[in-house]
Each structure stands twice: as structure tokens, then as C-alpha cells.
C-alpha positions, 0 to 999 in steps of 0.5 A: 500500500502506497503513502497515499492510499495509506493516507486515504484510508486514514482521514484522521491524518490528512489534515495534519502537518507530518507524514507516514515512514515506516510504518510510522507518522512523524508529527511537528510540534512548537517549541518551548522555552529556554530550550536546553543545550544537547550534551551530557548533563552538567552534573554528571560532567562536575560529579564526575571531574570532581568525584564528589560522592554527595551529588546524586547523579539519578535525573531527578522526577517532577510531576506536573499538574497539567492544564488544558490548553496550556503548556508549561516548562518546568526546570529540574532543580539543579541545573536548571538547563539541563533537565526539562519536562514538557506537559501538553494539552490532553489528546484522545483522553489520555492523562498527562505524563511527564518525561526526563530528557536523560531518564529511561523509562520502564514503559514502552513509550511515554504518553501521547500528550508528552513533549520533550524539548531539546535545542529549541525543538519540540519532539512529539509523540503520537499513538499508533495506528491500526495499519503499518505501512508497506515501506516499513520492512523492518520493526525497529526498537523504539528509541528515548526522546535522546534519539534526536539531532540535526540534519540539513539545518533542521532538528528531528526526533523519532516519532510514532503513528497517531490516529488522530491529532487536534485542530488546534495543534493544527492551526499552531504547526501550520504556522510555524516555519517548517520544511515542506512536508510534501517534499521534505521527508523523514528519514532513518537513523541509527534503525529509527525514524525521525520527524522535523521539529521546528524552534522559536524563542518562546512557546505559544498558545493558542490564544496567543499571537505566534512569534516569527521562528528564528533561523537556525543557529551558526556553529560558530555562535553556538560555540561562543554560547557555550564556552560562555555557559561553561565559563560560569559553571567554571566559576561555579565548580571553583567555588563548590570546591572547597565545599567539596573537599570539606565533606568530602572525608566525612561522606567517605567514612559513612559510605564505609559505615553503611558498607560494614552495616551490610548494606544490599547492593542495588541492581545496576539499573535501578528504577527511577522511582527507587533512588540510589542509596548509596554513592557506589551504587552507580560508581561504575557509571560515574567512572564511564561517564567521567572519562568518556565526558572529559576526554570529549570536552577536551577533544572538542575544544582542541579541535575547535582550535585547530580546525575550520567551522565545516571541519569541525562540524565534521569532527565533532559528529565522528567524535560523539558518535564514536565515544558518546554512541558506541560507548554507551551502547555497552555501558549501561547508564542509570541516567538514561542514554546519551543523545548519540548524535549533537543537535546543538554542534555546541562545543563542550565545556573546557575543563575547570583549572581546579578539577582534579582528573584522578579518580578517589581510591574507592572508584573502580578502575576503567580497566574492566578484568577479562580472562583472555586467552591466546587464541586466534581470533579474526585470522589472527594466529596465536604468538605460539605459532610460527613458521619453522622447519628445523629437521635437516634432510636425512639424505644430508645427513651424516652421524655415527658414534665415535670413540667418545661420544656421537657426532652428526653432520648436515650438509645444507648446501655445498659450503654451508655444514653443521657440526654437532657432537653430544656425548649421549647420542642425542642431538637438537632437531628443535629450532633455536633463536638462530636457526628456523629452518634447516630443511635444504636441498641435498647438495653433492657431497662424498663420504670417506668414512673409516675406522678412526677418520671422517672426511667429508668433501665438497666441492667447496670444502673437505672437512676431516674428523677424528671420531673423538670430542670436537678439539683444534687437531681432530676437526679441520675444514680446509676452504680453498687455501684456509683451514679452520680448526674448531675451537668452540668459538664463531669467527667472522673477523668483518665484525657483525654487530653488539648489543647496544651502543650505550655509553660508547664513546666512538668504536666498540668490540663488535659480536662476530657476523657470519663474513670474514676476509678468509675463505670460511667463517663460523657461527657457534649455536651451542648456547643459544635458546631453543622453541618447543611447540611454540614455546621457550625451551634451553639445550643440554649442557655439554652439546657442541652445536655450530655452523662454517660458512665457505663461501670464500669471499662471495659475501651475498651468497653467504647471506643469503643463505644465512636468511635460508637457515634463520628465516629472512628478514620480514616487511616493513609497513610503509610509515616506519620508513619515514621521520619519527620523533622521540625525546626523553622528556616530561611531555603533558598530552597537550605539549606533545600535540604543541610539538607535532602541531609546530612539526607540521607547520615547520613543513617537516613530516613525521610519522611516528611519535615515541612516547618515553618512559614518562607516560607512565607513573615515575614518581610513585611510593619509595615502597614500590621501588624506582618507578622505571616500569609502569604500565599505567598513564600518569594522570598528571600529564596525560589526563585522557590517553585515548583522547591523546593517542587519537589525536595523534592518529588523527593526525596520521602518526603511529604510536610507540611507548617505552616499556622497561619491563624488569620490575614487573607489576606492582599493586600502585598499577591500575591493572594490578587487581586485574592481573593478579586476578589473571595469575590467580596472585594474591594482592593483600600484602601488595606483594608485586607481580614480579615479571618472570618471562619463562612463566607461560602464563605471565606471559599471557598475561602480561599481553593479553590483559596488561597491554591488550587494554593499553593497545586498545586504547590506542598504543600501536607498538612497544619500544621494548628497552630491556637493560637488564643483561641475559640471565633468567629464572632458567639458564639459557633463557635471554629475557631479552631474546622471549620479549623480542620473540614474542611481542613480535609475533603477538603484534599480528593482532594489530596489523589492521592498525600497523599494516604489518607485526612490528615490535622496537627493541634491542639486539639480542644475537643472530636472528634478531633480525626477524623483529625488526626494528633495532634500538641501539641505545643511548649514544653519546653525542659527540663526533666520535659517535657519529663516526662510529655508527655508519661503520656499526650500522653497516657491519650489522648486515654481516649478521643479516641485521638490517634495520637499526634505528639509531638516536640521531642527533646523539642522546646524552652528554657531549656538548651542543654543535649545529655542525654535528647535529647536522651531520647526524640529521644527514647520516640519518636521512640515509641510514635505514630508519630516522629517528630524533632522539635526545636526553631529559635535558632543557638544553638538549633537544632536536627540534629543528628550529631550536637551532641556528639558521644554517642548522635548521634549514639543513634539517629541515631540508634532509627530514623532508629528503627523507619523506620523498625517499619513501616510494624508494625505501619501500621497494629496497624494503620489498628486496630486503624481504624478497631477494635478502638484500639488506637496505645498507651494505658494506662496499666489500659485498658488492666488490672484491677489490682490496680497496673495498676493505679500507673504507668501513664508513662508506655504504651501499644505500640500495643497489645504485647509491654509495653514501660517504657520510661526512663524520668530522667537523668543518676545516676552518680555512674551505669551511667544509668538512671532507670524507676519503671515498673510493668509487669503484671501477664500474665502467661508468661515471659517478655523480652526486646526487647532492652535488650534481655539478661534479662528475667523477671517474672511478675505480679511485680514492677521491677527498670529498668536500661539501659544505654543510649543506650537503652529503656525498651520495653517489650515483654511477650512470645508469641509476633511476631513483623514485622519489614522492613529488611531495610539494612543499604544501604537502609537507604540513601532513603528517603520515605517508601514504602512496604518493599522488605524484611521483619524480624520477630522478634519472641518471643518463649515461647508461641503461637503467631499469627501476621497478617501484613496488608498493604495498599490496591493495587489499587487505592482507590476513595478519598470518601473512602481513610479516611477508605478503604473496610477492604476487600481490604486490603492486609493481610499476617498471620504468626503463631508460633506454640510453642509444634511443633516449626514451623513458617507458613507464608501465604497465602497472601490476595489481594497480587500481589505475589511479592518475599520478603526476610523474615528472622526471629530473635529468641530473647533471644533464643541462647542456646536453639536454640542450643541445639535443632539443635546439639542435645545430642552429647558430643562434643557441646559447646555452642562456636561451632558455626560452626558446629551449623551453619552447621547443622542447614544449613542442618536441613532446607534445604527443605526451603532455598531458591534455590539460596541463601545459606541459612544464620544463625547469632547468636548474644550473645543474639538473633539468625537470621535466613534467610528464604529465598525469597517466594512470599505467594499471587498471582496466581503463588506464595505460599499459605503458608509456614511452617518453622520448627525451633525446638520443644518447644524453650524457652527464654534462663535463664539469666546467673546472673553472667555474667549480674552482672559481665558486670553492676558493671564493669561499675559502678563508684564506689570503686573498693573493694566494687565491689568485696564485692557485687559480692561475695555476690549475687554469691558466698557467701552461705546462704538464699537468703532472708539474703544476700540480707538483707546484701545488703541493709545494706552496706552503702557505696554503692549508692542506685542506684546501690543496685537497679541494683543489685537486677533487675538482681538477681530477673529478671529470677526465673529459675536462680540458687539463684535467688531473685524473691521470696524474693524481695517484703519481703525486705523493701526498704528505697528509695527517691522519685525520682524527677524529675529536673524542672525548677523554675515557668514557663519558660517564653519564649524568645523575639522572642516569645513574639514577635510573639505570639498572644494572643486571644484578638490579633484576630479581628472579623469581 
């Protein structure tokens, strides 16, 4: 039946000024006076901030004595706004009601001649009808007069059908303004139907003249309104306070005595007309209220600040549906339901200067006990499952007992054998912390095995066993011209990593890696913790268990296979590549959003933020011990967590706190009670939970109900800083190596938020590389430790680990430079992840405008280098993953040649760009610092990318200079490197996400071929989110074809086919360019630029893009080139596209003048000598060989600049009068460079010895 057959048949509904939905009629009616606001009740709000137990928080009842014909507004008592109640004419003969804006009733619905007024609306009830219509389908649950809120300017509230409705309500609704209601319908929300409500400022009768109905109020002025009214309830809470806290002691002690009286405990919803008897009657509800209407007055009112009126129309709406609606809905109110919409847009009140936010010790904790278990749950795996397959082929397997004892070999590949021997006969198939995976192909191999003598060949190695315990003379193995004998100890002398870098002042003993300069290395596993069935197991005392390496120098293979025996190293989410904030201070929640908020408008992307140890409890009873550990918020300084933690979601950051976890859980926690009730721990004598990481079901407990709750609330992961060295209730147990373990396997629990498991902690030996990312320590900040860390951070590769986050910057001690902060920012920019860090000190911290001009803008510029080096660090990510290529290599992988060996600082970062940080300070007189690099002999020219005004040859040691401005990265022709558009208007968002716009950096000379590779994009099961199906992964290929001068990009793979603006710089590419575009006319000029953008406009117009002029820029050493918007995947978009930029383009020669010209102009030194060494190097005739002779032998000029001279002389052979040729003939009578240490070891400041625990600090249970 339609609406108007519906209407036809029901007369009694034509006259009236409403309309039928779903089987309901929506009815206007006048509004009333003084209408409330429509937001949680004052009192609930004041009762909750302050706690104070005397306030009855139940909505108080008045009853009424209706009139006829009449309506009245009566108030209830206190506030006088906040609870209205409405009574109306009789209808049908029905008595009058009464209803509470913020009471739940009993009865199904109120009475027909009820009105409820809210935000200067009156919403009508109406009895039902015989009939339903057929649009309504479903029979929703009647909802409270809360039901209500404002969409497209007008107010609604749910409403029933009527039968009837009297004339004169008739005549008042018509003449009210109102939508029209043959086109404006009611409509559903949240399951129920609504009806418009029109407003005025006061309420008529009938014998009264209708008033004009205002027009809607703007948000902003409602705003204004409000902070207005909250101002006085402010005024109002400071002068109860002291009232409050008066009584406050004498209302505890009688709740206590009532409570020993054996007082009965209420139901937890109890009826309206049976009020509380006591304050805990509904402390439960309080504790919700309070938090749930606190953390909404400050998150209104800090988005109010920061946001536009639209903007913040939007987020107000998501902001109470989310902590007023869904909330509420599972905890149950004795006060009815909050409205779960905002009708009003008002702002919420600010919080009063004097409230106190800790809630008194009788309220219960807002953490509610649940006995989770470790389950799977939505396709989450338990973290006491993992992928391994520990047992050897049989077929490669070699054992027998010797004259004392067994021995067992397993040749896993032909130069990769382990070696075991136990006296008992039994040997290890479980995995260990090394080794996941010891199932491989059976390689070729011959036995010779006689009575007294094994020999076991490859063709890689002959090992030779006497059959006795494993000694130096009875177990050899002989690699090409090396032999090893076993001695019990791992040996890799190209270093692998440590530990931690805390207090290291400069170069520290490194653990071996599995790489050496002989032909063989070796890992010992003997000690090393085992898995059983998921969980912690240790090995037999006495075992001989250990792995040799032959690789014989092939670096990668022995890699390689080294990640095929430990699992490789898993994916990394796309936002922890880029800029993360950390600092070691007291943040309050509203300084921490103060510091991300300036980030953003200093145009300076983060993407994490690191919380320290302060977002927890630190100043607690001397009877609790240090307050080192905590896992509860301090309420002095993060009063709201949740509304923290989202407002640095919404901001588009990942959140990490410190966790040092030694001393357990203690009875001051908020989750204490709920832990120990987990763990069955008895809490009388406040004995701590004391954390013992070889006890299961601590273990479950620690996550499942201690961080579980602090995860939910929105902690994304942990930073795990265990300082408490290798020893546990069981030997062979590293707490460090079971928090590693298992917090990474539990973070697949939150890979809907992460993208992928994710823990940060510290090394704890080789495998560590399967939980990713490193904490390296608290680094000293002096010259000496920058230097250290390019070197440290290389040789961790040798032992597969590959993902050290360092504090950039330096943490402690030391003294402040611009220079070395500087250098760091630079050196992080490259290093795999970037992460700011300082100590708790008001003079030290990273901020990059808390530094000089020059400093700030150096960071500036390599914190926004490196968000535009995500789309490149993804795919080097991807190959990490994949191919077991680390994101930062040691030169010696990539080239066997001796000089690879002699330059630790120097790095692969990726497989194209060599990166030589500069680790010293500036040389006074060239006002640059320098770097030794060696470019390898490639067959092709190197620029820097930085730099790219200087060509260099290889094959050839070179002193680097740059300003501060610029580290050299090194790029050989042929190299494409992706980088995120990312105008500088972009840089004032937080997070990353693929980017809209992409750049090509292109390095001509050579072919070249970059695949981008992206995330995949559909979601991906948290099983498989450490390593997605490869082919799920988005790949875009771009070719350069060197001989033709065309650029192809696509097709794009598993692509959706969106538009992105791509344009490609040409570095060192000016004059070339140029030439291929202009061609031979006479006329050209290298200045003439117009005409060469002109005619480059024209040569590409095929591929510009139809509505965008296509735009060319040509810096003084790199040209820009816009392709166009193209789309290369997806059903409508390109397969590829070709890009013809010019034949043959080469790297412009360097002009040795001009480069001079702008070195010595800078240099600080005698103006005549100046001149002397320009004439010389381009004016004077002669050998090159003899001037540059004469160069060396001019002593008043400083050896620094005499090295700068020469870079630029003997950088490009193709230059008239080069160097290049003569360079290594001239002997060099050089210093050694040293590098500025402190004296001894740095000892640390008091705070540290104060907080710093030493292994015997950590009691076992």
C-alpha cells in the first residue's frame, strides 16, 4: 500500500502537518522555552571531574499538574538547563505524563500528550495506528526522546503513528516555519525514524499571537554560547570546591559505615522511582561517564582550535558518535542514554583549572578484568605459532658414534655444514633463536668414512674428523687455501654487530657476523635458546652445536643463505620508513600535540611519535621501588590517553611507548587487581607481580590483559628497552631474546592498525633480525659517535641485521654543535630508519628550529629528503624481504677489490647509491668538512646526487668536500631513483601514504631499469602481513633506454589505475639536454632558455598531458621535466608509456673553472694566494703532472684546501687539463685525520645513574 492510499484510508491524518515512514507518522510540534543545550548533563560532567560522592547523579522526577490548553516548562532543580519536562494539552483522553530528557523509562513509550524539548525543538509523540505501512520492512526498537539531532539545518526526533491529532495543534504547526512536508521527508537513523521539529524563542498558545521562528543557529555562535555557559559553571565548580573537599572525608567514612552495616547492593539499573542509596551504587557509571565526558570536552575544544567551522562540524559528529554512541551502547547508564548524535554542534565545556582528573581510591578502575586467552581470533594466529622447519634432510645427513661420544653432520648446501657432537647420542632437531629452518636441498657431497677418520668433501670444502670430542687437531675444514680448526668459538673477523651502543664513546668490540676476509667463517649455536611447540625451551649442557660458512669471499651468497637457515628478514609497513620523533622528556598530552602541531607547520613530516618512559607513573611510593616500569598513564600529564593517542592518529602518526619491563607489576598499577586476578596472585600484602618471562602464563598475561587494554586504547607498538643483561629464572633463557620473540609475533593482532607485526627493541644475537626494528641505545653525542655508527650500522648486515634505528642527533652528554647535529640529521636521512632522539635535558633537544639558521634549514631540508625517499625505501624494503638484500651494505659485498676493505664508513644505500657520510667537523680555512671515498671501477661515471655539478671517474680514492649543506651520495650512470613529488604544501601532513605524484630522478649515461613496488591493495590476513604473496604486490617498471633516449613507464601490476603526476629530473644533464632539443642552429646559447623551453614544449607534445601545459625547469645543474598525469594499471588506464627525451644524453663535463672559481671564493684564506692557485690549475701552461707538483709545494696554503683543489681538477677526465691521470703519481704528505673524542668514557649524568639498572638490579623469581 502506497503513502497515499495509506493516507486515504486514514482521514484522521490528512489534515495534519507530518507524514507516514515506516510504518510510522512523524508529527511537528512548537517549541518551548529556554530550550536546553544537547550534551551530557552538567552534573554528571562536575560529579564526575570532581568525584564528589554527595551529588546524586539519578535525573531527578517532577510531576506536573497539567492544564488544558496550556503548556508549561518546568526546570529540574539543579541545573536548571539541563533537565526539562514538557506537559501538553490532553489528546484522545489520555492523562498527562511527564518525561526526563536523560531518564529511561520502564514503559514502552511515554504518553501521547508528552513533549520533550531539546535545542529549541519540540519532539512529539503520537499513538499508533491500526495499519503499518508497506515501506516499513523492518520493526525497529523504539528509541528515548535522546534519539534526536540535526540534519540539513533542521532538528528531528523519532516519532510514532497517531490516529488522530487536534485542530488546534493544527492551526499552531501550520504556522510555524517548517520544511515542506510534501517534499521534505523523514528519514532513518541509527534503525529509527525521525520527524522535523521546528524552534522559536518562546512557546505559544493558542490564544496567543505566534512569534516569527528564528533561523537556525551558526556553529560558530553556538560555540561562543557555550564556552560562555561553561565559563560560569567554571566559576561555579571553583567555588563548590572547597565545599567539596570539606565533606568530602566525612561522606567517605559513612559510605564505609553503611558498607560494614551490610548494606544490599542495588541492581545496576535501578528504577527511577527507587533512588540510589548509596554513592557506589552507580560508581561504575560515574567512572564511564567521567572519562568518556572529559576526554570529549577536551577533544572538542582542541579541535575547535585547530580546525575550520565545516571541519569541525565534521569532527565533532565522528567524535560523539564514536565515544558518546558506541560507548554507551555497552555501558549501561542509570541516567538514561546519551543523545548519540549533537543537535546543538555546541562545543563542550573546557575543563575547570581546579578539577582534579584522578579518580578517589574507592572508584573502580576503567580497566574492566577479562580472562583472555591466546587464541586466534579474526585470522589472527596465536604468538605460539610460527613458521619453522628445523629437521635437516636425512639424505644430508651424516652421524655415527665415535670413540667418545656421537657426532652428526648436515650438509645444507655445498659450503654451508653443521657440526654437532653430544656425548649421549642425542642431538637438537628443535629450532633455536638462530636457526628456523634447516630443511635444504641435498647438495653433492662424498663420504670417506673409516675406522678412526671422517672426511667429508665438497666441492667447496673437505672437512676431516677424528671420531673423538670436537678439539683444534681432530676437526679441520680446509676452504680453498684456509683451514679452520674448531675451537668452540664463531669467527667472522668483518665484525657483525653488539648489543647496544650505550655509553660508547666512538668504536666498540663488535659480536662476530657470519663474513670474514678468509675463505670460511663460523657461527657457534651451542648456547643459544631453543622453541618447543611454540614455546621457550634451553639445550643440554655439554652439546657442541655450530655452523662454517665457505663461501670464500662471495659475501651475498653467504647471506643469503644465512636468511635460508634463520628465516629472512620480514616487511616493513610503509610509515616506519619515514621521520619519527622521540625525546626523553616530561611531555603533558597537550605539549606533545604543541610539538607535532609546530612539526607540521615547520613543513617537516613525521610519522611516528615515541612516547618515553614518562607516560607512565615515575614518581610513585619509595615502597614500590624506582618507578622505571609502569604500565599505567600518569594522570598528571596525560589526563585522557585515548583522547591523546587519537589525536595523534588523527593526525596520521603511529604510536610507540617505552616499556622497561624488569620490575614487573606492582599493586600502585591500575591493572594490578586485574592481573593478579589473571595469575590467580594474591594482592593483600601488595606483594608485586614480579615479571618472570619463562612463566607461560605471565606471559599471557602480561599481553593479553596488561597491554591488550593499553593497545586498545590506542598504543600501536612497544619500544621494548630491556637493560637488564641475559640471565633468567632458567639458564639459557635471554629475557631479552622471549620479549623480542614474542611481542613480535603477538603484534599480528594489530596489523589492521600497523599494516604489518612490528615490535622496537634491542639486539639480542643472530636472528634478531626477524623483529625488526633495532634500538641501539643511548649514544653519546659527540663526533666520535657519529663516526662510529655508519661503520656499526653497516657491519650489522654481516649478521643479516638490517634495520637499526639509531638516536640521531646523539642522546646524552657531549656538548651542543649545529655542525654535528647536522651531520647526524644527514647520516640519518640515509641510514635505514630516522629517528630524533635526545636526553631529559632543557638544553638538549632536536627540534629543528631550536637551532641556528644554517642548522635548521639543513634539517629541515634532509627530514623532508627523507619523506620523498619513501616510494624508494619501500621497494629496497620489498628486496630486503624478497631477494635478502639488506637496505645498507658494506662496499666489500658488492666488490672484491682490496680497496673495498679500507673504507668501513662508506655504504651501499640500495643497489645504485654509495653514501660517504661526512663524520668530522668543518676545516676552518674551505669551511667544509671532507670524507676519503673510493668509487669503484664500474665502467661508468659517478655523480652526486647532492652535488650534481661534479662528475667523477672511478675505480679511485677521491677527498670529498661539501659544505654543510650537503652529503656525498653517489650515483654511477645508469641509476633511476623514485622519489614522492611531495610539494612543499604537502609537507604540513603528517603520515605517508602512496604518493599522488611521483619524480624520477634519472641518471643518463647508461641503461637503467627501476621497478617501484608498493604495498599490496587489499587487505592482507595478519598470518601473512610479516611477508605478503610477492604476487600481490603492486609493481610499476620504468626503463631508460640510453642509444634511443626514451623513458617507458608501465604497465602497472595489481594497480587500481589511479592518475599520478610523474615528472622526471635529468641530473647533471643541462647542456646536453640542450643541445639535443635546439639542435645545430647558430643562434643557441646555452642562456636561451626560452626558446629551449619552447621547443622542447613542442618536441613532446604527443605526451603532455591534455590539460596541463606541459612544464620544463632547468636548474644550473639538473633539468625537470613534467610528464604529465597517466594512470599505467587498471582496466581503463595505460599499459605503458614511452617518453622520448633525446638520443644518447650524457652527464654534462664539469666546467673546472667555474667549480674552482665558486670553492676558493669561499675559502678563508689570503686573498693573493687565491689568485696564485687559480692561475695555476687554469691558466698557467705546462704538464699537468708539474703544476700540480707546484701545488703541493706552496706552503702557505692549508692542506685542506690543496685537497679541494685537486677533487675538482681530477673529478671529470673529459675536462680540458684535467688531473685524473696524474693524481695517484703525486705523493701526498697528509695527517691522519682524527677524529675529536672525548677523554675515557663519558660517564653519564645523575639522572642516569639514577635510573639505570644494572643486571644484578633484576630479581628472579
Amino acid at each position: 500500500m502506497s503513502a497515499d492510499d495509506q493516507k486515504q484510508n486514514n482521514p484522521a491524518a490528512q489534515d495534519v502537518h507530518g507524514f507516514w515512514h515506516n510504518g510510522s507518522f512523524f508529527a511537528w510540534a512548537p517549541p518551548v522555552t529556554k530550550p536546553p543545550p544537547a550534551r551530557i548533563p552538567s552534573r554528571l560532567v562536575v560529579a564526575a571531574i570532581l568525584h564528589d560522592p554527595t551529588k546524586e547523579v539519578v535525573a531527578e522526577r517532577t510531576t506536573n499538574t497539567p492544564k488544558k490548553d496550556t503548556v508549561e516548562a518546568i526546570a529540574a532543580p539543579r541545573p536548571s538547563t539541563e533537565t526539562v519536562v514538557v506537559t501538553a494539552p490532553v489528546l484522545n483522553g489520555q492523562q498527562s505524563q511527564s518525561i526526563s530528557a536523560y531518564s529511561q523509562r520502564t514503559e514502552p513509550k511515554p504518553g501521547v500528550n508528552t513533549f520533550v524539548s531539546r535545542n529549541g525543538h519540540i519532539f512529539a509523540w503520537a499513538p499508533p495506528v491500526s495499519k503499518r505501512q508497506q515501506d516499513c520492512a523492518t520493526t525497529f526498537s523504539q528509541p528515548t526522546p535522546e534519539h534526536s539531532f540535526a540534519h540539513n539545518g533542521h532538528s528531528y526526533a523519532w516519532a510514532s503513528s497517531v490516529n488522530t491529532r487536534q485542530p488546534e495543534y493544527q492551526t499552531d504547526a501550520s504556522a510555524q516555519s517548517k520544511p515542506d512536508t510534501t517534499t521534505t521527508k523523514g528519514f532513518c537513523h541509527h534503525g529509527h525514524s525521525f520527524a522535523w521539529a521546528s524552534s522559536e524563542p518562546k512557546r505559544q498558545s493558542d490564544s496567543t499571537p505566534k512569534a516569527p521562528v528564528q533561523a537556525p543557529v551558526s556553529l560558530s555562535t553556538q560555540l561562543r554560547e557555550t564556552q560562555k555557559r561553561m565559563e560560569d559553571l567554571g566559576e561555579s565548580l571553583q567555588r563548590s570546591q572547597a565545599h567539596l573537599e570539606r565533606t568530602r572525608a566525612g561522606i567517605l567514612e559513612s559510605l564505609a559505615e553503611s558498607s560494614r552495616a551490610g548494606m544490599v547492593q542495588p541492581d545496576p539499573l535501578p528504577p527511577r522511582n527507587s533512588p540510589p542509596r548509596s554513592f557506589k551504587d552507580f560508581q561504575d557509571e560515574l567512572v564511564e561517564a567521567r572519562r568518556l565526558a572529559v576526554s570529549c570536552i577536551a577533544r572538542n575544544q582542541d579541535k575547535r582550535n585547530r580546525l575550520s567551522s565545516g571541519e569541525l562540524h565534521n569532527k565533532l559528529l565522528a567524535m560523539t558518535s564514536r565515544f558518546l554512541g558506541e560507548r554507551l551502547q555497552s555501558q549501561p547508564n542509570p541516567q538514561g542514554p546519551v543523545a548519540q548524535d549533537p543537535i546543538s554542534h555546541q562545543a563542550p565545556e573546557p575543563l575547570p583549572s581546579n578539577a582534579t582528573i584522578e579518580p578517589p581510591k574507592d572508584l573502580p578502575s576503567r580497566y574492566a578484568f577479562a580472562n583472555k586467552t591466546d587464541k586466534p581470533q579474526d585470522h589472527v594466529p596465536s604468538r605460539y605459532s610460527f613458521t619453522a622447519d628445523p629437521v635437516a634432510n636425512p639424505k644430508s645427513v651424516v652421524k655415527g658414534q665415535g670413540q667418545k661420544g656421537h657426532y652428526r653432520f648436515s650438509l645444507l648446501t655445498d659450503k654451508l655444514v653443521r657440526f654437532e657432537w653430544s656425548e649421549d647420542g642425542g642431538f637438537e632437531d628443535r629450532a633455536s633463536t638462530t636457526a628456523f629452518f634447516r630443511s635444504f636441498p641435498t647438495p653433492e657431497f662424498k663420504v670417506d668414512d673409516n675406522k678412526d677418520k671422517l672426511e667429508i668433501s665438497t666441492k667447496c670444502f673437505h672437512l676431516t674428523y677424528d671420531k673423538n670430542e670436537f678439539s683444534s687437531s681432530g676437526l679441520t675444514v680446509k676452504v680453498g687455501n684456509d683451514v679452520w680448526r674448531y675451537d668452540g668459538k664463531s669467527y667472522g673477523d668483518l665484525g657483525g654487530t653488539a648489543r647496544t651502543l650505550d655509553r660508547a664513546d666512538g668504536r666498540i668490540s663488535l659480536e662476530p657476523g657470519i663474513l670474514s676476509r678468509k675463505a670460511y667463517a663460523v657461527l657457534d649455536d651451542s648456547a643459544s635458546m631453543l622453541f618447543e611447540d611454540g614455546w621457550i625451551a634451553t639445550r643440554k649442557p655439554g652439546r657442541k652445536d655450530g655452523y662454517l660458512f665457505a663461501y670464500h669471499g662471495d659475501h651475498k651468497a653467504a647471506i643469503k643463505d644465512f636468511y635460508r637457515l634463520s628465516g629472512g628478514q620480514p616487511l616493513l609497513p610503509r610509515w616506519a620508513l619515514g621521520n619519527w620523533w622521540s625525546r626523553y622528556h616530561a611531555y603533558s598530552d597537550k605539549e606533545y600535540l604543541a610539538v607535532m602541531r609546530r612539526f607540521a607547520t615547520e613543513k617537516i613530516p613525521l610519522n611516528v611519535a615515541v612516547i618515553d618512559m614518562d607516560w607512565h607513573k615515575v614518581n610513585i611510593p619509595a615502597k614500590y621501588g624506582s618507578g622505571w616500569t609502569g604500565y599505567s598513564w600518569n594522570p598528571d600529564l596525560f589526563p585522557m590517553p585515548e583522547n591523546f593517542l587519537c589525536n595523534l592518529h588523527d593526525m596520521g602518526l603511529k604510536v610507540t611507548v617505552n616499556d622497561h619491563p624488569a620490575d614487573g607489576i606492582r599493586a600502585f598499577e591500575d591493572q594490578y587487581k586485574i592481573v593478579a586476578k589473571a595469575l590467580g596472585h594474591d594482592t593483600s600484602k601488595e606483594e608485586p607481580i614480579r615479571f618472570d618471562c619463562t612463566n607461560k602464563k605471565f606471559l599471557d598475561a602480561y599481553f593479553d590483559v596488561l597491554k591488550a587494554h593499553l593497545e586498545d586504547e590506542g598504543i600501536d607498538f612497544w619500544w621494548i628497552d630491556w637493560q637488564q643483561g641475559s640471565r633468567s629464572r632458567i639458564p639459557g633463557v635471554d629475557p631479552l631474546w622471549v620479549l623480542n620473540h614474542y611481542h613480535y609475533l603477538t603484534s599480528r593482532r594489530n596489523v589492521k592498525t600497523t599494516a604489518t607485526p612490528i615490535t622496537f627493541s634491542r639486539y639480542a644475537g643472530a636472528g634478531s633480525h626477524r623483529y625488526p626494528i633495532g634500538f641501539s641505545g643511548d649514544t653519546l653525542i659527540t663526533w666520535a659517535s657519529l663516526h662510529f655508527q655508519p661503520e656499526f650500522t653497516a657491519t650489522a648486515s654481516n649478521i643479516g641485521y638490517g634495520w637499526w634505528s639509531h638516536d640521531i642527533g646523539g642522546h646524552y652528554a657531549g656538548v651542543r654543535s649545529n655542525e654535528l647535529t647536522a651531520r647526524w640529521v644527514q647520516f640519518g636521512c640515509f641510514s635505514p630508519i630516522l629517528r630524533l632522539h635526545s636526553e631529559k635535558s632543557q638544553w638538549n633537544s632536536k627540534e629543528p628550529w631550536l637551532y641556528e639558521p644554517e642548522a635548521r634549514k639543513v634539517m629541515t631540508d634532509y627530514l623532508q629528503l627523507r619523506y620523498r625517499l619513501i616510494p624508494f625505501l619501500y621497494t629496497m624494503n620489498v628486496r630486503a624481504c624478497y631477494e635478502s638484500e639488506p637496505l645498507i651494505q658494506p662496499m666489500y659485498w658488492n666488490h672484491k677489490d682490496e680497496e673495498a676493505y679500507t673504507v668501513p664508513n662508506q655504504y651501499y644505500f640500495g643497489p645504485d647509491l654509495i653514501v660517504a657520510p661526512i663524520t668530522t667537523p668543518n676545516d676552518s680555512a674551505t669551511l667544509m668538512g671532507s670524507v676519503r671515498a673510493w668509487l669503484p671501477n664500474t665502467g661508468r661515471r659517478y655523480i652526486d646526487i647532492r652535488h650534481p655539478s661534479l662528475v667523477y671517474d672511478g675505480g679511485r680514492y677521491v677527498d670529498i668536500h661539501r659544505p654543510l649543506s650537503e652529503i656525498p651520495v653517489f650515483a654511477k650512470e645508469g641509476t633511476i631513483i623514485p622519489l614522492d613529488t611531495a610539494k612543499s604544501a604537502r609537507y604540513d601532513k603528517h603520515g605517508s601514504s602512496r604518493p599522488h605524484a611521483i619524480t624520477i630522478q634519472l641518471v643518463v649515461g647508461a641503461d637503467a631499469y627501476f621497478e617501484l613496488v608498493e604495498e599490496p591493495s587489499s587487505t592482507v590476513p595478519a598470518a601473512k602481513a610479516d611477508r605478503p604473496d610477492p604476487s600481490t604486490l603492486v609493481r610499476t617498471p620504468i626503463r631508460w633506454n640510453q642509444k634511443e633516449g626514451v623513458l617507458t613507464i608501465g604497465p602497472e601490476v595489481n594497480g587500481r589505475g589511479q592518475g599520478r603526476d610523474w615528472t622526471v629530473e635529468l641530473l647533471g644533464c643541462t647542456k646536453d639536454m640542450y643541445k639535443k632539443v635546439v639542435g645545430d642552429d647558430p643562434s643557441s646559447d646555452v642562456q636561451n632558455f626560452d626558446r629551449f623551453r619552447e621547443r622542447l614544449r613542442e618536441r613532446l607534445r604527443d605526451t603532455s598531458h591534455p590539460r596541463r601545459d606541459r612544464e620544463q625547469a632547468q636548474s644550473l645543474h639538473t633539468t625537470t621535466v613534467y610528464l604529465g598525469t597517466h594512470a599505467f594499471g587498471g582496466i581503463n588506464a595505460d599499459k605503458e608509456r614511452e617518453f622520448s627525451l633525446g638520443k644518447d644524453l650524457r652527464l654534462d663535463v664539469v666546467d673546472t673553472a667555474a667549480r674552482l672559481h665558486e670553492m676558493l671564493y669561499r675559502c678563508e684564506m689570503e686573498y693573493p694566494m687565491k689568485e696564485v692557485i687559480y692561475n695555476l690549475v687554469t691558466r698557467e701552461g705546462g704538464p699537468v703532472k708539474e703544476r700540480l707538483e707546484r701545488l703541493w709545494e706552496l706552503k702557505s696554503v692549508p692542506m685542506s684546501v690543496k685537497k679541494a683543489v685537486v677533487e675538482i681538477w681530477g673529478a671529470d677526465g673529459r675536462s680540458e687539463g684535467n688531473a685524473v691521470e696524474v693524481m695517484e703519481e703525486v705523493v701526498v704528505q697528509e695527517k691522519e685525520v682524527v677524529v675529536p673524542k672525548t677523554d675515557g668514557m663519558v660517564k653519564s649524568e645523575d639522572e642516569w645513574d639514577e635510573d639505570a639498572r644494572s643486571e644484578q638490579s633484576y630479581e628472579f623469581v
